[in-house]
C-alpha positions in Angstrom: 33.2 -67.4 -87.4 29.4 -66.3 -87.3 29.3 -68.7 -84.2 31.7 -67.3 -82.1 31.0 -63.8 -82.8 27.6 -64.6 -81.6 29.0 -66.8 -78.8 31.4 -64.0 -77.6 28.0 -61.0 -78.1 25.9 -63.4 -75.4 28.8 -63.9 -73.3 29.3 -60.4 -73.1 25.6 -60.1 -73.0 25.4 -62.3 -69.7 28.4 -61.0 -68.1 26.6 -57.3 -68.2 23.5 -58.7 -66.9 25.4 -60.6 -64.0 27.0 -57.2 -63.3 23.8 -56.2 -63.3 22.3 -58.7 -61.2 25.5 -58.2 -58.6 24.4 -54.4 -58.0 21.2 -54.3 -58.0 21.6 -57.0 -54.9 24.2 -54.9 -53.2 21.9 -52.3 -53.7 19.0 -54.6 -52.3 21.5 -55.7 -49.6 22.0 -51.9 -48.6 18.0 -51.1 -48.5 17.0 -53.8 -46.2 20.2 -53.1 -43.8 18.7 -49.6 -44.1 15.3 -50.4 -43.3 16.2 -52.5 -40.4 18.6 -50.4 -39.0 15.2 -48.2 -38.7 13.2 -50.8 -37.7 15.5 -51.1 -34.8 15.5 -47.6 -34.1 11.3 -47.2 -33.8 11.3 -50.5 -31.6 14.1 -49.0 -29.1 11.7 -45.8 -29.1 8.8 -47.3 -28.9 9.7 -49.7 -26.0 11.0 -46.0 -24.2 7.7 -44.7 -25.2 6.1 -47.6 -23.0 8.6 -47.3 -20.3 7.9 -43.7 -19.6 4.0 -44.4 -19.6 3.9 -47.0 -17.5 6.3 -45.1 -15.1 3.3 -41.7 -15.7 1.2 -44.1 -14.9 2.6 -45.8 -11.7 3.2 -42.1 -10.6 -0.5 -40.5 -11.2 -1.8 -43.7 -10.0 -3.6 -45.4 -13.0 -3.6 -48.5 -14.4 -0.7 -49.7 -16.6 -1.6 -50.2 -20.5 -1.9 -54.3 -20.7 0.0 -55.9 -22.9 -2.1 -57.0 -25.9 -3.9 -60.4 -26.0 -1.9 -63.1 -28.7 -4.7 -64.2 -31.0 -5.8 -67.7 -31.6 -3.5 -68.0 -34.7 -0.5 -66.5 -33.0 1.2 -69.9 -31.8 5.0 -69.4 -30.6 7.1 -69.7 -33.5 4.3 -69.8 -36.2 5.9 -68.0 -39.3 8.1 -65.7 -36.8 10.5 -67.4 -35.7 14.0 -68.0 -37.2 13.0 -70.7 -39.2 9.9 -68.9 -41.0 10.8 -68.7 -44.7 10.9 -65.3 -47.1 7.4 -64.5 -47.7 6.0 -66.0 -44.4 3.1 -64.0 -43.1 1.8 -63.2 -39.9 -2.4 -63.5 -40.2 -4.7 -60.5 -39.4 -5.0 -60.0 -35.8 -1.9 -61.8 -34.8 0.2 -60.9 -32.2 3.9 -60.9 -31.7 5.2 -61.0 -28.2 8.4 -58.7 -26.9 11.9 -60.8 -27.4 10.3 -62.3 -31.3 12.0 -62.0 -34.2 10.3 -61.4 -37.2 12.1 -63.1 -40.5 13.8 -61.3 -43.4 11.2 -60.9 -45.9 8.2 -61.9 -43.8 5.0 -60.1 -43.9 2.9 -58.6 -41.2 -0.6 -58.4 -42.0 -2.2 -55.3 -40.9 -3.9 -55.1 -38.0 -1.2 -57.4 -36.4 0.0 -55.9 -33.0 3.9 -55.8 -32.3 4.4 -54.8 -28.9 7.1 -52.2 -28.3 10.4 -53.5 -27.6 10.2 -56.3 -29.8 13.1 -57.9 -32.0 11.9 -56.9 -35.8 13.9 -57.7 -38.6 14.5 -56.5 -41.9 11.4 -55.7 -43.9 8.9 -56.1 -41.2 7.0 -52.6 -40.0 4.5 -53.6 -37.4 0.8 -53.0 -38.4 1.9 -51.5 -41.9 1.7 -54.3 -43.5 5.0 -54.0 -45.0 7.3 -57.1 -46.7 10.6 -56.6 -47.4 11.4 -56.8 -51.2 7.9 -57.6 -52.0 6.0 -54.0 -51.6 2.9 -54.8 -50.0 0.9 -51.8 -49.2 3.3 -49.7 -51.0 7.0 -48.6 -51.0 8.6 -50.1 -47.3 10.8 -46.9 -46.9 7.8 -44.9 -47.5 5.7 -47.0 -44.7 9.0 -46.7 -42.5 8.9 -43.0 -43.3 5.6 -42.8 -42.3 5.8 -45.2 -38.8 8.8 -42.3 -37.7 6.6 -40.0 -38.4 3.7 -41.4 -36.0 6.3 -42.1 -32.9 7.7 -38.4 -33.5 3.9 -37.8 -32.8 3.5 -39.9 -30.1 6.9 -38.3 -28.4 5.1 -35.0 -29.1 2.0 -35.6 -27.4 4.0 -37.7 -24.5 6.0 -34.7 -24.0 2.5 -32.3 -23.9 0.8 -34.9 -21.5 3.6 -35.4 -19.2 3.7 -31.3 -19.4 0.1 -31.0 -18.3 0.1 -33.7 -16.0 2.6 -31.7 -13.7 0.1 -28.6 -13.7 -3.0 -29.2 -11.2 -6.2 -29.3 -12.8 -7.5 -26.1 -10.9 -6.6 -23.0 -12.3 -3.6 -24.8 -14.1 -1.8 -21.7 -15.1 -2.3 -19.4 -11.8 0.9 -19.4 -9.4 0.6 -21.4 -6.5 -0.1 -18.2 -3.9 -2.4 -17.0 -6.4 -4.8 -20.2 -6.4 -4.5 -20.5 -2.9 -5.9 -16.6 -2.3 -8.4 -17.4 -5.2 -9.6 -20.6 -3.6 -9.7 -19.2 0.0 -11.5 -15.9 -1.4 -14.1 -18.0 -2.9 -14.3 -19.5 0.3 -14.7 -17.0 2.2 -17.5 -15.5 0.1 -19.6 -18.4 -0.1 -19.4 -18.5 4.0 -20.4 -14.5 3.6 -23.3 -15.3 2.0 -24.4 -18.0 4.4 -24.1 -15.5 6.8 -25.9 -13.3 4.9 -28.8 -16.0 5.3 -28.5 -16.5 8.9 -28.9 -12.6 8.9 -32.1 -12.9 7.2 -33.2 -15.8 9.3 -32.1 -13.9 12.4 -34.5 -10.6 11.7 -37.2 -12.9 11.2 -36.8 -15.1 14.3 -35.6 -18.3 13.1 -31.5 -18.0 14.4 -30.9 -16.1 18.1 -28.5 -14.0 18.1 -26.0 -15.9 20.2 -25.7 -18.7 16.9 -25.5 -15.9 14.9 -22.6 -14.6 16.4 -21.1 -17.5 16.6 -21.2 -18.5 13.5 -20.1 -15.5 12.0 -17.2 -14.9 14.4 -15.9 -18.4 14.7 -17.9 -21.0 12.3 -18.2 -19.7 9.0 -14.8 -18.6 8.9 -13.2 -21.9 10.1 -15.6 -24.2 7.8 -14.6 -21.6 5.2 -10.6 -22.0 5.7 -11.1 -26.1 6.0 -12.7 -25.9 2.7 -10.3 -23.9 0.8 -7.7 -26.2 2.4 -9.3 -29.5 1.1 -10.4 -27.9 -2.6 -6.1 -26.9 -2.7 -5.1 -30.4 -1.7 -7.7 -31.9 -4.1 -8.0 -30.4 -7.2 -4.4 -28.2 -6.8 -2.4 -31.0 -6.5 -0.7 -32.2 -9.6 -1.3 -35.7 -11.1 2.5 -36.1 -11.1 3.2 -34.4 -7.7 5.2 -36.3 -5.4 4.7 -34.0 -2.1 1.6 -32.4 -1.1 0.8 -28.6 -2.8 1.6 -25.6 -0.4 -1.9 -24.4 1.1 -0.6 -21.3 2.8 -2.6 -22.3 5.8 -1.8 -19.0 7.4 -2.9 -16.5 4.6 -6.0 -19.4 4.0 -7.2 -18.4 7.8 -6.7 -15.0 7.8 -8.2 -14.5 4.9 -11.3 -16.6 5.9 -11.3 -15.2 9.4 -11.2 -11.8 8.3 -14.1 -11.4 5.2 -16.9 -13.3 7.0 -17.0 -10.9 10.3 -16.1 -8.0 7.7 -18.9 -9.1 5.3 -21.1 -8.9 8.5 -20.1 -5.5 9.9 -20.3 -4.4 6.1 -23.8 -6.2 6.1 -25.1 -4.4 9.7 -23.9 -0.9 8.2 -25.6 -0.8 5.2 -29.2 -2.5 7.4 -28.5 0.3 9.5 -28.3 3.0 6.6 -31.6 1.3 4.7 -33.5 2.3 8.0 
């Protein structure tokens, strides 16, 4: 009975290792569901990601990111399509468009470009170089791990962009009526000390009094308020804005009209008291 003793110890022996066998592929079964369940999940935020770019874009009026370029190896269906075997690789450089589906098991070289919003199935992590069951460049959960961690970056610096983009670029963290006083101030005081020139020019002979006048009472305060009223709508406008900046037009001019002519009676005073 030697025989069947030692029949009956491999049977036993190679029903164990089918038992085996059975788990460790429901287990396998259960990690590349996993991984493209989160495959899934970065391509639906990543095609967002591009959606709300190219609508920051549209709105602060630059160019939309292109689309990148397929390479020459990148033929439709070449080792992407439904067809493509386990262990079919994309080559470096490739490119696979929006709508393709990349095979269980297949392999995508690094440097490969997936486009956000693309169909990728299990196994496949765009520019990781990841195959499923076959652990190039590492652990595919880990590389998964560590492409969620790069679009939770990319939605962080999004979210900081898209913050700074609706802040104007002059004096970004000033209220409104703040930067408008500011800017016609500055105005103002550069048209003071033009007039401050013209005074100069005037007590040596060069301006009559009549264009001195004028200017000081009229010109110089009006180029000074048309200034501060284009530097507002220019550089206080936000990239993002959809309607123009207030310019408080009527605290710009009375600002403007007032320091000039008070910058020359100031001006005339102290003349006066140096004699």
């Amino acid at each position: 009975m030697a025989g069947y003793d030692e029949y009956a110890a491999a049977v036993r022996q190679l029903s164990a290792r089918i038992r085996e066998g059975e788990r460790g592929a429901v287990a396998e079964a259960e990690r590349r569901r996993t991984l493209h369940a989160g495959v899934t999940q970065l391509g639906q935020r990543l095609a967002a990601q591009e959606q709300r770019l190219a609508q920051l874009a549209a709105a602060a009026g630059l160019p939309a990111v292109p689309d990148p370029a397929p390479g020459p190896d990148s033929a439709p269906g070449a080792g992407t399509g439904p067809g493509a075997g386990a262990g079919s690789g994309s080559a470096p450089g490739s490119a696979v468009s929006p709508g393709s589906a990349v095979s269980s098991g297949s392999a995508v070289s690094p440097g490969s470009v997936v486009s956000p919003g693309s169909a990728t199935a299990t196994g496949a992590v765009a520019g990781f170089g990841v195959a499923g069951g076959s652990g190039v460049d590492g652990d595919p959960a880990v590389v998964l791990a560590e492409a969620g961690r790069l679009v939770d970056e990319a939605d962080r610096l999004g979210q900081q962009a898209e913050a700074l983009a609706q802040r104007p670029a002059l004096l970004p963290t000033w209220s409104p009526t703040a930067r408008a006083v500011a800017v016609y101030v500055g105005c103002a005081t550069v048209g003071a000390l033009v007039m401050l020139v013209l005074v100069v020019a005037n007590g040596i002979g060069v301006v009559d009094g009549v264009t001195l006048g004028a200017l000081t009472c009229a010109g110089l305060p009006l180029i000074s308020f048309v200034a501060g009223w284009l530097i507002l709508g220019r550089w206080g406008r936000p990239a993002l804005a959809t309607t123009d900046p207030p310019r408080y037009a009527p605290l710009g001019f009375f600002i403007c009209a007032l320091l000039v002519p008070l910058a020359y009676c100031v001006t005339l005073v102290l003349f006066r008291l140096a004699r």
